[in-house]
VMD Tcl script that builds the backbone (N, CA, C; Angstrom):
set m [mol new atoms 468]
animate dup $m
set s [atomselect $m all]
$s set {name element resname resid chain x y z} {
  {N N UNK 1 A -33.513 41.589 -27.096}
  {CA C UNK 1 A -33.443 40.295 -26.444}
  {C C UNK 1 A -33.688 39.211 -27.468}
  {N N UNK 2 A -32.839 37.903 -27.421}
  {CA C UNK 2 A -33.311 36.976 -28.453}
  {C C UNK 2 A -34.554 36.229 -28.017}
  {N N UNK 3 A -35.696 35.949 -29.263}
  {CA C UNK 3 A -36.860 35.699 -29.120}
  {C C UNK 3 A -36.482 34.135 -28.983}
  {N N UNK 4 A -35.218 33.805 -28.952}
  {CA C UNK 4 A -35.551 32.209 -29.230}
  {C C UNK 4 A -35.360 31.842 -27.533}
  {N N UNK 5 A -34.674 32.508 -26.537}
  {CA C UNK 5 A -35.059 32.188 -25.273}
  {C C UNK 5 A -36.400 31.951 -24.793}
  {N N UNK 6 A -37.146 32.899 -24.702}
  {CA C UNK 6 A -38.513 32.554 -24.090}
  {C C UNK 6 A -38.707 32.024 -24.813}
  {N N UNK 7 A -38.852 31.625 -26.216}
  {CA C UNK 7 A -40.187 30.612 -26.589}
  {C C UNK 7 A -39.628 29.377 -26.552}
  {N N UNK 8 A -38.153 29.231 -26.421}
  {CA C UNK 8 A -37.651 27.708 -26.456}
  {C C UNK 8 A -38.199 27.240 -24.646}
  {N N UNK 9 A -38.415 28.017 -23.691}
  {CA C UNK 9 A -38.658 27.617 -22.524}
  {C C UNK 9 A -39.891 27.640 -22.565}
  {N N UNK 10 A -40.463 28.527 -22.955}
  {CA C UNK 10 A -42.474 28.143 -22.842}
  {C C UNK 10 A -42.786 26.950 -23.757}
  {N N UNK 11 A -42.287 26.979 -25.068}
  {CA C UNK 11 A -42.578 25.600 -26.293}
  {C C UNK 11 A -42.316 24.135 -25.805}
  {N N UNK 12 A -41.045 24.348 -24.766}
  {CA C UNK 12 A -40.658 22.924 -24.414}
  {C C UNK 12 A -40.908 22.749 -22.943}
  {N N UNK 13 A -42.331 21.753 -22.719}
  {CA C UNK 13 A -42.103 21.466 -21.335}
  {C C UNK 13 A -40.993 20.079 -20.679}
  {N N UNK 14 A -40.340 19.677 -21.420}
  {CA C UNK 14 A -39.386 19.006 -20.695}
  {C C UNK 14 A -38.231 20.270 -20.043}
  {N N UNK 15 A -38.489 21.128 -20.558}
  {CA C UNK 15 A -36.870 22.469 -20.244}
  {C C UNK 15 A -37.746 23.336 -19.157}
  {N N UNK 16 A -37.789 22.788 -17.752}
  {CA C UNK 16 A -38.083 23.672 -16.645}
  {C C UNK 16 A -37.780 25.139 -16.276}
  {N N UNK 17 A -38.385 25.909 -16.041}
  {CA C UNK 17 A -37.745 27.414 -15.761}
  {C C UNK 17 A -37.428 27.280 -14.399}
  {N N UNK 18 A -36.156 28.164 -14.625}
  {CA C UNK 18 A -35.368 27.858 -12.999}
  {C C UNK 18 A -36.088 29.475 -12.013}
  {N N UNK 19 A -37.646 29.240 -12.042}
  {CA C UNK 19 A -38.505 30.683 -11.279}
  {C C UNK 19 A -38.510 29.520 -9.583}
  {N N UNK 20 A -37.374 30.661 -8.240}
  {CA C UNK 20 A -38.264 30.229 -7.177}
  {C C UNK 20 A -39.276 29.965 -6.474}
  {N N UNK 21 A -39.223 29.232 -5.481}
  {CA C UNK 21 A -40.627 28.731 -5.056}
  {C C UNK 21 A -41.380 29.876 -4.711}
  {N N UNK 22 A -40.448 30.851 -4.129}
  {CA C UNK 22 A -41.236 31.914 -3.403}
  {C C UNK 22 A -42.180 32.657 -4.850}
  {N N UNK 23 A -42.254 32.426 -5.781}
  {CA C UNK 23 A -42.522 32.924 -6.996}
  {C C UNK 23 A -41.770 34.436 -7.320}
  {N N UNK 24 A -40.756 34.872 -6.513}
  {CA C UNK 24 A -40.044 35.860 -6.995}
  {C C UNK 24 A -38.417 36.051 -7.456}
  {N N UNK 25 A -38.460 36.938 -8.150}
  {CA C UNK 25 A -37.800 36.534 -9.212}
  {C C UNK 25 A -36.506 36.797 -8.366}
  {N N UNK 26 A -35.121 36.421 -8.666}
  {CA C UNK 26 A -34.085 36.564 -8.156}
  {C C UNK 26 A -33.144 37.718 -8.875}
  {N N UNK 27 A -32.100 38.657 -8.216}
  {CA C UNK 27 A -31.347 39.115 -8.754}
  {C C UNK 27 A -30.300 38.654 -9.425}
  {N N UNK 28 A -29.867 39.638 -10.156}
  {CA C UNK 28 A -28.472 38.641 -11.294}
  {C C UNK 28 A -27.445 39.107 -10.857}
  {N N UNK 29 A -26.578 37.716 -10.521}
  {CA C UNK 29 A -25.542 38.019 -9.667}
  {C C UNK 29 A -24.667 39.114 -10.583}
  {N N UNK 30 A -23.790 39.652 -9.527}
  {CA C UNK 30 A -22.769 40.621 -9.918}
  {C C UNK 30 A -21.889 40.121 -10.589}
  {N N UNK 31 A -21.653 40.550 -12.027}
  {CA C UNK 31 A -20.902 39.663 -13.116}
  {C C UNK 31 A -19.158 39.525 -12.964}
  {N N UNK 32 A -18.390 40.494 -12.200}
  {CA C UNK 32 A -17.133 40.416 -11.752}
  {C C UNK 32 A -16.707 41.191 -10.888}
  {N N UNK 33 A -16.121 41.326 -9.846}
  {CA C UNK 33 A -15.836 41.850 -9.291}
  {C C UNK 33 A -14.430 43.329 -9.815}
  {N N UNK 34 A -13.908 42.811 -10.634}
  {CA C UNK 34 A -12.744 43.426 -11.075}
  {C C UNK 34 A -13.585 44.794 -12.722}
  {N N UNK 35 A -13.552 45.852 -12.447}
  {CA C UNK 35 A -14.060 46.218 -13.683}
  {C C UNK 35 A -13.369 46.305 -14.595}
  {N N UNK 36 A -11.796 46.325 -14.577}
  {CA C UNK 36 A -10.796 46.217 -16.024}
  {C C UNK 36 A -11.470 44.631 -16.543}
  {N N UNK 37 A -11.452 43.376 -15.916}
  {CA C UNK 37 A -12.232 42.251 -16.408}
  {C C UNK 37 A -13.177 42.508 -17.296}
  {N N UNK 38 A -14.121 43.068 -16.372}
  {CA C UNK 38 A -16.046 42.873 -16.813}
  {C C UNK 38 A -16.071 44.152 -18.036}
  {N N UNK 39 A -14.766 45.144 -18.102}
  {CA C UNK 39 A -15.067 45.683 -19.570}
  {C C UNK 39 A -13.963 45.409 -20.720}
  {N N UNK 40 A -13.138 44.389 -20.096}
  {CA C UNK 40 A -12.364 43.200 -21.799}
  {C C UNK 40 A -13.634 42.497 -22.181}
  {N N UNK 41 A -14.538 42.092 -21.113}
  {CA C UNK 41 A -15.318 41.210 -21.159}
  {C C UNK 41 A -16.065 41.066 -22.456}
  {N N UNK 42 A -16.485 42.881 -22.083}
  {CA C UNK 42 A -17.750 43.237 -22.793}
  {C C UNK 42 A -17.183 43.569 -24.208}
  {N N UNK 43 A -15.858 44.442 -23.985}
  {CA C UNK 43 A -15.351 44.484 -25.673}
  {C C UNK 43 A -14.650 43.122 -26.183}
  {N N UNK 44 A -14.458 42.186 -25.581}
  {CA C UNK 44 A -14.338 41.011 -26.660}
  {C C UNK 44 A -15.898 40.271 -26.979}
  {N N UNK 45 A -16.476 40.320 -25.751}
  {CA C UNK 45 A -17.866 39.471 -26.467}
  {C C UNK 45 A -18.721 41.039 -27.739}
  {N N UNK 46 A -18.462 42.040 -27.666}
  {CA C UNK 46 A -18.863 42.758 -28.857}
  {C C UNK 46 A -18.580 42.358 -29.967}
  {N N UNK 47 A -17.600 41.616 -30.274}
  {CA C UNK 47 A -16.897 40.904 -31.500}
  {C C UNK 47 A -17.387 39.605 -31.452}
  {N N UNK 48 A -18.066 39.149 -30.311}
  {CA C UNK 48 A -18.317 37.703 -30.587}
  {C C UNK 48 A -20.031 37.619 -30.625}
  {N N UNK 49 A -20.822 37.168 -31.928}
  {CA C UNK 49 A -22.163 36.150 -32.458}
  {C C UNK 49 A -22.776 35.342 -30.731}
  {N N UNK 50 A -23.998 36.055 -31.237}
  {CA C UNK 50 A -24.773 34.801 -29.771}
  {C C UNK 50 A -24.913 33.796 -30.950}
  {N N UNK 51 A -24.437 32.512 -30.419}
  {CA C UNK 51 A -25.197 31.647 -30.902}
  {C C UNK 51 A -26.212 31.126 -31.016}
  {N N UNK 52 A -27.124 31.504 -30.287}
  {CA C UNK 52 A -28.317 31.399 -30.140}
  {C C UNK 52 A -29.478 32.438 -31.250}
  {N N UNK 53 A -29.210 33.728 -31.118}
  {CA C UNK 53 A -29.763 34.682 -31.849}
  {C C UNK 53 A -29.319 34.665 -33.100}
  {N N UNK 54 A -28.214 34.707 -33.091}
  {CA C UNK 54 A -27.411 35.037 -34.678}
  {C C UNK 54 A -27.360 36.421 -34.841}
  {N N UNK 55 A -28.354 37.152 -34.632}
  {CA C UNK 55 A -28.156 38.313 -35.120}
  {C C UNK 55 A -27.643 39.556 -33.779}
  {N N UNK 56 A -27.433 38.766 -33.094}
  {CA C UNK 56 A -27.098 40.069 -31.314}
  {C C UNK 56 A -25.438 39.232 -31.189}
  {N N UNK 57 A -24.667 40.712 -30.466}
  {CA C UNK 57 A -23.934 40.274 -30.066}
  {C C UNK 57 A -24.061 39.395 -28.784}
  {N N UNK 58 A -22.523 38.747 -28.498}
  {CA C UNK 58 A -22.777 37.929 -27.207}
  {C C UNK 58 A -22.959 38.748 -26.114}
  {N N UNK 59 A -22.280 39.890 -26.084}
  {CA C UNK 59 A -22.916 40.729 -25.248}
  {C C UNK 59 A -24.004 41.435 -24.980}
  {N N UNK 60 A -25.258 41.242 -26.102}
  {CA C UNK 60 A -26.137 42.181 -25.897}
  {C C UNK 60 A -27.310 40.990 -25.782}
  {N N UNK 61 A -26.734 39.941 -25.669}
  {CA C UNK 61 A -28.026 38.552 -25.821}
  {C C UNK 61 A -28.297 38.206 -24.461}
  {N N UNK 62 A -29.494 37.769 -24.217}
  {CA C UNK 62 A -29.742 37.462 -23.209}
  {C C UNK 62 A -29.643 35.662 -23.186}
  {N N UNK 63 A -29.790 34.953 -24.000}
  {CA C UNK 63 A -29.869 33.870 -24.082}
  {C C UNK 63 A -29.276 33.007 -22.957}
  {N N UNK 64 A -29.323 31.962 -22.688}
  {CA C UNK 64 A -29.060 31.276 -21.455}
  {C C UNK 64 A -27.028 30.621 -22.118}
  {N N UNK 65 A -27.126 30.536 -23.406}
  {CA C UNK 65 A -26.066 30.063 -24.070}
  {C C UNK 65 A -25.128 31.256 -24.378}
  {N N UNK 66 A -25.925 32.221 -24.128}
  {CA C UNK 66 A -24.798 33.694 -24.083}
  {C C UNK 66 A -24.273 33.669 -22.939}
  {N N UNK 67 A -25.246 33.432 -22.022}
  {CA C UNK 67 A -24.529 34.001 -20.499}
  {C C UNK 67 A -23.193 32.876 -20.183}
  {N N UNK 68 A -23.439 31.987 -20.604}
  {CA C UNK 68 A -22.456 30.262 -20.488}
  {C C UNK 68 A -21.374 30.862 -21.241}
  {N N UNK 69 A -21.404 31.453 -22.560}
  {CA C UNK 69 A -20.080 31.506 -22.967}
  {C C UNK 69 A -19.613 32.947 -22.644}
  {N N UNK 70 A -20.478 33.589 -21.878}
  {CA C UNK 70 A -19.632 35.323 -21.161}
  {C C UNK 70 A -19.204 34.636 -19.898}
  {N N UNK 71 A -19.551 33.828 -19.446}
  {CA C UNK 71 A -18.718 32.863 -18.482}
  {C C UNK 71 A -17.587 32.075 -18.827}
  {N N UNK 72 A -17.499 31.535 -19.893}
  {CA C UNK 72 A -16.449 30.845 -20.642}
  {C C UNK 72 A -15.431 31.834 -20.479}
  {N N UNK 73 A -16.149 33.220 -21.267}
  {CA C UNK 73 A -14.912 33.863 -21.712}
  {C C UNK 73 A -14.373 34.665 -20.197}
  {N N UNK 74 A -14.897 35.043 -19.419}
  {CA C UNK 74 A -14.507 35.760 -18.440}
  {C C UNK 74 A -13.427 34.617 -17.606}
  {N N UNK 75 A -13.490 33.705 -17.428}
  {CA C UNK 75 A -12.770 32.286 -17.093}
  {C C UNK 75 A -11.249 32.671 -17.833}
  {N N UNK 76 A -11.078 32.871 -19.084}
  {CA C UNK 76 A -10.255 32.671 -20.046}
  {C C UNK 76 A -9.728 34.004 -19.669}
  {N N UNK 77 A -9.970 34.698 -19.552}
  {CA C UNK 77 A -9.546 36.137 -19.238}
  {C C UNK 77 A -8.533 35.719 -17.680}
  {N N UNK 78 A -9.688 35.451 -16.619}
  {CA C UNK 78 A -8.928 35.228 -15.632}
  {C C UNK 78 A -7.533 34.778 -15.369}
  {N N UNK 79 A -7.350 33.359 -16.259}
  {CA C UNK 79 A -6.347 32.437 -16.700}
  {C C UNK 79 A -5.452 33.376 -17.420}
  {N N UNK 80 A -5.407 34.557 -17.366}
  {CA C UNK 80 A -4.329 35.213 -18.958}
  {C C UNK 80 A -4.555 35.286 -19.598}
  {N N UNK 81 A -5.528 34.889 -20.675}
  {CA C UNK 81 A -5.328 34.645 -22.313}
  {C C UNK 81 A -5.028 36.025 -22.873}
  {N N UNK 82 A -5.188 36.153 -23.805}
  {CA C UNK 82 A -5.125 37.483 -24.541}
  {C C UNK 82 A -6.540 37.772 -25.057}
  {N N UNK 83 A -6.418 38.764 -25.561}
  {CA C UNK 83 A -8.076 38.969 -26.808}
  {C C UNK 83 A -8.279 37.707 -27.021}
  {N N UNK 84 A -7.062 38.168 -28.320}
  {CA C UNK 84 A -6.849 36.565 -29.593}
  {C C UNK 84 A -6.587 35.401 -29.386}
  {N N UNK 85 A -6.423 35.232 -27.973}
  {CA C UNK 85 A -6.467 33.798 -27.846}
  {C C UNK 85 A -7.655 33.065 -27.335}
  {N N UNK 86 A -8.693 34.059 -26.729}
  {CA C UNK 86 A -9.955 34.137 -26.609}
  {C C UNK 86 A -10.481 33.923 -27.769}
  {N N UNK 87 A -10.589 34.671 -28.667}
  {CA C UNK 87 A -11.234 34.545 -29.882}
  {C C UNK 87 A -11.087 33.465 -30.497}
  {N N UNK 88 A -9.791 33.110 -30.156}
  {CA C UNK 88 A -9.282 31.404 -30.976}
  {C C UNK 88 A -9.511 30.476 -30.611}
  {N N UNK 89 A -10.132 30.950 -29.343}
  {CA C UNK 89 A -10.637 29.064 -28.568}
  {C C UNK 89 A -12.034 29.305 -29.157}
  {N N UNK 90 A -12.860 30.075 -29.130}
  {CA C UNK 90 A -14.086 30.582 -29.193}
  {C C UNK 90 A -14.110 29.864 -31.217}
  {N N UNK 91 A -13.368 30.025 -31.583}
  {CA C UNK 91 A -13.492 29.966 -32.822}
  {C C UNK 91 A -13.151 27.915 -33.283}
  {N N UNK 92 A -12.004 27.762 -32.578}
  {CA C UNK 92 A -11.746 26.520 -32.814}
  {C C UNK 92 A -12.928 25.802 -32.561}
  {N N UNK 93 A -13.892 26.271 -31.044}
  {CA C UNK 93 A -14.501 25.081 -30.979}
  {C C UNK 93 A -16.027 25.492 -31.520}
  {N N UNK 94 A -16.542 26.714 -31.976}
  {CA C UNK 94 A -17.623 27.142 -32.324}
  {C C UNK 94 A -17.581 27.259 -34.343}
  {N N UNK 95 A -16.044 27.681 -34.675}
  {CA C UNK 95 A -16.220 27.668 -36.009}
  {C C UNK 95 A -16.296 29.561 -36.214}
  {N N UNK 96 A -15.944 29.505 -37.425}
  {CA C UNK 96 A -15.763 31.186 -37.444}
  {C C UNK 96 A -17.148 32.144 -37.908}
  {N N UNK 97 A -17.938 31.263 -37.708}
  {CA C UNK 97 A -19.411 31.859 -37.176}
  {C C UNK 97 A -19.442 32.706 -35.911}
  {N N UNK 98 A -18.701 31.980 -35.260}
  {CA C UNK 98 A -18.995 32.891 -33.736}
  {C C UNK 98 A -18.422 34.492 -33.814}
  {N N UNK 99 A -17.396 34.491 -34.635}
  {CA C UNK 99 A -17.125 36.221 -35.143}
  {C C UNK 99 A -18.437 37.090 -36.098}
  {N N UNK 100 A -18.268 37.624 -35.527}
  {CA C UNK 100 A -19.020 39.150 -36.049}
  {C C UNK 100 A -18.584 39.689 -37.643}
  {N N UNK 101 A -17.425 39.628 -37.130}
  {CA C UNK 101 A -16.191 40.274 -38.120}
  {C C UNK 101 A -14.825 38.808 -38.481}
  {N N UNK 102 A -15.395 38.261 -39.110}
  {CA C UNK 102 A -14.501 36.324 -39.756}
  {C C UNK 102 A -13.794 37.023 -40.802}
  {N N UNK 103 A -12.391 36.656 -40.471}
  {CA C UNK 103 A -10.943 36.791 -40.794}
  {C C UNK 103 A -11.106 36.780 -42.436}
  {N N UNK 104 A -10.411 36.839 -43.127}
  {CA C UNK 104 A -10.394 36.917 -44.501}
  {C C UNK 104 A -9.332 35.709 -44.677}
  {N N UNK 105 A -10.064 34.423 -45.516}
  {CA C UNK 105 A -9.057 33.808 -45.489}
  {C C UNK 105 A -10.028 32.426 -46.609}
  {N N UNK 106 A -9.335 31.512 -47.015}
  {CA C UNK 106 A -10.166 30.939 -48.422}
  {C C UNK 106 A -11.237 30.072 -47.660}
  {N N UNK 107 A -11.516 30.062 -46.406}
  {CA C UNK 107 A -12.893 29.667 -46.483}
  {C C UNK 107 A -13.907 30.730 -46.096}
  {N N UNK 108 A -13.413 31.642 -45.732}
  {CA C UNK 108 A -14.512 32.906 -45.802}
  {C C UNK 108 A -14.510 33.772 -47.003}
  {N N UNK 109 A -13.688 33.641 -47.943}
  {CA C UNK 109 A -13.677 33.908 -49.341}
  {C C UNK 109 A -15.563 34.300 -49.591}
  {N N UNK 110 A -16.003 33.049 -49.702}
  {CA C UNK 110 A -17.263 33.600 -49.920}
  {C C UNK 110 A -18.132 34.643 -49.220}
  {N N UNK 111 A -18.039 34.759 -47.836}
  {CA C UNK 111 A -18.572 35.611 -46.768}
  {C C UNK 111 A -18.195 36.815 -47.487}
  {N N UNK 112 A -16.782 36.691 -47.044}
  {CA C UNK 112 A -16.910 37.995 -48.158}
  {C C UNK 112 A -16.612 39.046 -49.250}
  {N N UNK 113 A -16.246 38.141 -50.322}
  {CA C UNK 113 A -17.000 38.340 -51.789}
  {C C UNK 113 A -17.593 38.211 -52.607}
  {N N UNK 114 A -18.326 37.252 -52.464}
  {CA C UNK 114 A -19.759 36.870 -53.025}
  {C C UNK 114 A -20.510 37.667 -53.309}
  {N N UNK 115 A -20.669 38.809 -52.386}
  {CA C UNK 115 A -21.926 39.350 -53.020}
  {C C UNK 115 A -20.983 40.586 -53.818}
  {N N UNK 116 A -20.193 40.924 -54.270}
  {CA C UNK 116 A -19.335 41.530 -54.990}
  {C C UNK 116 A -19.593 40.934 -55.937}
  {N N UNK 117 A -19.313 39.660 -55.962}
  {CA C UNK 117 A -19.129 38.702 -57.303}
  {C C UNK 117 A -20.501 38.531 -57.973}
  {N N UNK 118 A -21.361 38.378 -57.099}
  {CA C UNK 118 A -22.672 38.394 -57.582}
  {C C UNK 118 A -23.421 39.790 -58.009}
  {N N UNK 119 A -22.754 40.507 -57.601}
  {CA C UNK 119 A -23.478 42.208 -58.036}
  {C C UNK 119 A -22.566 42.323 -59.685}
  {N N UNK 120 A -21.052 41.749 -60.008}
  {CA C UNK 120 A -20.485 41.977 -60.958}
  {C C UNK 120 A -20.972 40.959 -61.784}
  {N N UNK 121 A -21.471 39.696 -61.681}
  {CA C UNK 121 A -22.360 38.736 -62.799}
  {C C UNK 121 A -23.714 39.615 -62.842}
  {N N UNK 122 A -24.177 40.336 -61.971}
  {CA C UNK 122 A -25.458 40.761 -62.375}
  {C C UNK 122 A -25.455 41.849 -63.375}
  {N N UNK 123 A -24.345 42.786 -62.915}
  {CA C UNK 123 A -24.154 43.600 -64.184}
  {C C UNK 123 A -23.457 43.429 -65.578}
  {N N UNK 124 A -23.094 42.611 -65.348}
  {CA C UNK 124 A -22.388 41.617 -66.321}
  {C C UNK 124 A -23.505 41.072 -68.031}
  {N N UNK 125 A -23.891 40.877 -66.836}
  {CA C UNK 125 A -25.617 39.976 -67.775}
  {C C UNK 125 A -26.623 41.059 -67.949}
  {N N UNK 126 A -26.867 41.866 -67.003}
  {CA C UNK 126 A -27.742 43.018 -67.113}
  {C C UNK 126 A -26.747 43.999 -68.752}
  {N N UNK 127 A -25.756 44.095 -68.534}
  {CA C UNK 127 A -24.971 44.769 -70.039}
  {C C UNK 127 A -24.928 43.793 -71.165}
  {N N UNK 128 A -25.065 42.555 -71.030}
  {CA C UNK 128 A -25.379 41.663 -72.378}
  {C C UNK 128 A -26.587 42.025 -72.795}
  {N N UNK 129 A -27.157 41.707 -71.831}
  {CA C UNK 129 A -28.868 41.641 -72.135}
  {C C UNK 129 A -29.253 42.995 -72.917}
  {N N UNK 130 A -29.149 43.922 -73.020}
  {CA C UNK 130 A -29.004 45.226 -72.733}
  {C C UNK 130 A -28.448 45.814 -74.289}
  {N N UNK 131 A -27.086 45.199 -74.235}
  {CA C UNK 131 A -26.502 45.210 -75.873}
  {C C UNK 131 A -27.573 44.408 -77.437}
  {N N UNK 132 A -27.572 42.714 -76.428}
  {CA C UNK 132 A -28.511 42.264 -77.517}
  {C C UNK 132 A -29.682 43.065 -77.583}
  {N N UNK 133 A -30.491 43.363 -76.647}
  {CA C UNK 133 A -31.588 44.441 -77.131}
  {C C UNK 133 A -31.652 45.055 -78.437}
  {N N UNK 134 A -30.346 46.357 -77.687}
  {CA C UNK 134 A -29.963 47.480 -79.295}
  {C C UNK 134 A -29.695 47.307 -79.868}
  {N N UNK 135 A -29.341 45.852 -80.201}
  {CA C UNK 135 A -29.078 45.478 -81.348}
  {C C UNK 135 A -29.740 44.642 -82.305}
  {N N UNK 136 A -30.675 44.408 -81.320}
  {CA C UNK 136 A -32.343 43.022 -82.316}
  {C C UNK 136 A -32.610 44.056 -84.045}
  {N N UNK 137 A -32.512 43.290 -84.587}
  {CA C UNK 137 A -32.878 43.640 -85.998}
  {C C UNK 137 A -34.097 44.345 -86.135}
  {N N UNK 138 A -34.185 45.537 -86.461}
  {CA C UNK 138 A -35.716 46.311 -86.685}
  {C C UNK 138 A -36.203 45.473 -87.573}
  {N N UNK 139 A -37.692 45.564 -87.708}
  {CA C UNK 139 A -38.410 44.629 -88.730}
  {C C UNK 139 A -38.367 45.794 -90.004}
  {N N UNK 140 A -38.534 45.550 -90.838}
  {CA C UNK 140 A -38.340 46.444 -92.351}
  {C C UNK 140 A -40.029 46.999 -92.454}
  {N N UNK 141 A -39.731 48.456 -92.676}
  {CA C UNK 141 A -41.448 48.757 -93.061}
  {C C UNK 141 A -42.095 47.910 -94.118}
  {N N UNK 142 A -43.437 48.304 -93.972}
  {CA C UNK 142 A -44.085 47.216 -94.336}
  {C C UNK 142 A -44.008 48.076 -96.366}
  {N N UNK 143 A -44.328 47.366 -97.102}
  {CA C UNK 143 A -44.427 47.499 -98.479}
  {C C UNK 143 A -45.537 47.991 -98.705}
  {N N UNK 144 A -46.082 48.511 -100.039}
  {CA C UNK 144 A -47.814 49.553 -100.189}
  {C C UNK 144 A -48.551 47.684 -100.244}
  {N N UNK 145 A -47.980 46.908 -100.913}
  {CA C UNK 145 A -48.978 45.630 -101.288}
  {C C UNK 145 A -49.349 45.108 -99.649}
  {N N UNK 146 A -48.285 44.960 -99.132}
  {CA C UNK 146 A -48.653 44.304 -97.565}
  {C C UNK 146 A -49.411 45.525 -96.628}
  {N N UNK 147 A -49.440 46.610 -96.812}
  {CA C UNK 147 A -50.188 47.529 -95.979}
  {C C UNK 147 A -51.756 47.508 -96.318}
  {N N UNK 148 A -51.525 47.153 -98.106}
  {CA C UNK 148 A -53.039 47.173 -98.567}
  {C C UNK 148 A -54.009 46.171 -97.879}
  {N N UNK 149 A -53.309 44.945 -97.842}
  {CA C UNK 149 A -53.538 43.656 -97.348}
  {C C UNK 149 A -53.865 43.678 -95.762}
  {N N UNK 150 A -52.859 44.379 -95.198}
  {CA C UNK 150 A -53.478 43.988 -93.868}
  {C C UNK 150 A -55.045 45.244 -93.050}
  {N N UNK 151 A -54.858 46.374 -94.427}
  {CA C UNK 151 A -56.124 47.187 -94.274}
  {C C UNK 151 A -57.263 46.440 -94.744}
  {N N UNK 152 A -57.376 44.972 -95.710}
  {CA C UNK 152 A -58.211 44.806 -96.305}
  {C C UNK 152 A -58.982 43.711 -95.217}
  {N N UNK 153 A -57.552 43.148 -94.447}
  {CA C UNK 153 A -58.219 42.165 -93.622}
  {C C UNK 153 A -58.766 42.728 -92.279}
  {N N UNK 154 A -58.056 43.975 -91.995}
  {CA C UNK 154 A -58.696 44.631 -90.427}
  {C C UNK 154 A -60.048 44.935 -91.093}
  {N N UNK 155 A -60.470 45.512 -91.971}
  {CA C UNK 155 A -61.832 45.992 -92.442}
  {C C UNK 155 A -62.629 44.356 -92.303}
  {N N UNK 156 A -62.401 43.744 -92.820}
  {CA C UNK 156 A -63.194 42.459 -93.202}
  {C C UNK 156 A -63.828 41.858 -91.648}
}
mol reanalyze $m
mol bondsrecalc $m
mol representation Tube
mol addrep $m
């Protein structure tokens, strides 16, 4: 469950919890009637980011902004759309954050190869570094006059 639901409703008392008077809790309505629907539902929001959590899918979030856009999307379904045209409204107006899995294309370039690129500068520099090492100039043994010298000063 994302932690940022409850604490954004306990942290903020202007954001009321919608708990009845009777103080008990209500059931959650039945999400569609149609089950070919309610399981596109679930395998397109598997591909789609809660925005809220970041790290859960939209389907596995509880967030109040998950349930709004598994409503969005079940809407969009109703109307026809396709997957991908789901995904493309979802994306136009959220940004390609809201994918799980963001298209390969030059602004996700970095998403994802960066850390490719950054593992190949690391070894990159890790093999310079590495060469200059084996290759630092040994210091030359020491001579009988300079050995005498530095026995004369450790004694002293």
């Amino acid at each position: 469950m994302c932690a940022f639901t409850v604490s954004a409703q306990v942290a903020s008392p202007q954001m009321p919890m919608a708990v009845p008077a009777t103080g008990q809790v209500r059931e959650a309505a039945p999400m569609a009637d149609d089950p070919k629907l309610e399981a596109r539902l679930v395998d397109i929001s598997q591909e789609l980011r809660c925005l809220v959590c970041q790290n859960e899918s939209l389907a596995a979030s509880n967030a109040e902004l998950a349930q709004d856009l598994r409503r969005e999307v079940r809407d969009l379904i109703r109307q026809g759309n396709t997957d991908q045209e789901v995904k493309d409204f979802l994306v136009a107006r959220y940004g390609d954050f809201v994918l799980y899995r963001p298209e390969v294309k030059p602004l996700t370039w970095v998403l994802w190869f960066g850390p490719f690129v950054l593992l190949l500068v690391a070894a990159v520099l890790m093999g310079v570094y590495l060469r200059q090492r084996r290759q630092q100039v040994q210091p030359a043994p020491l001579s009988e006059a300079d050995r005498a010298r530095a026995q004369k000063i450790l004694k002293a």
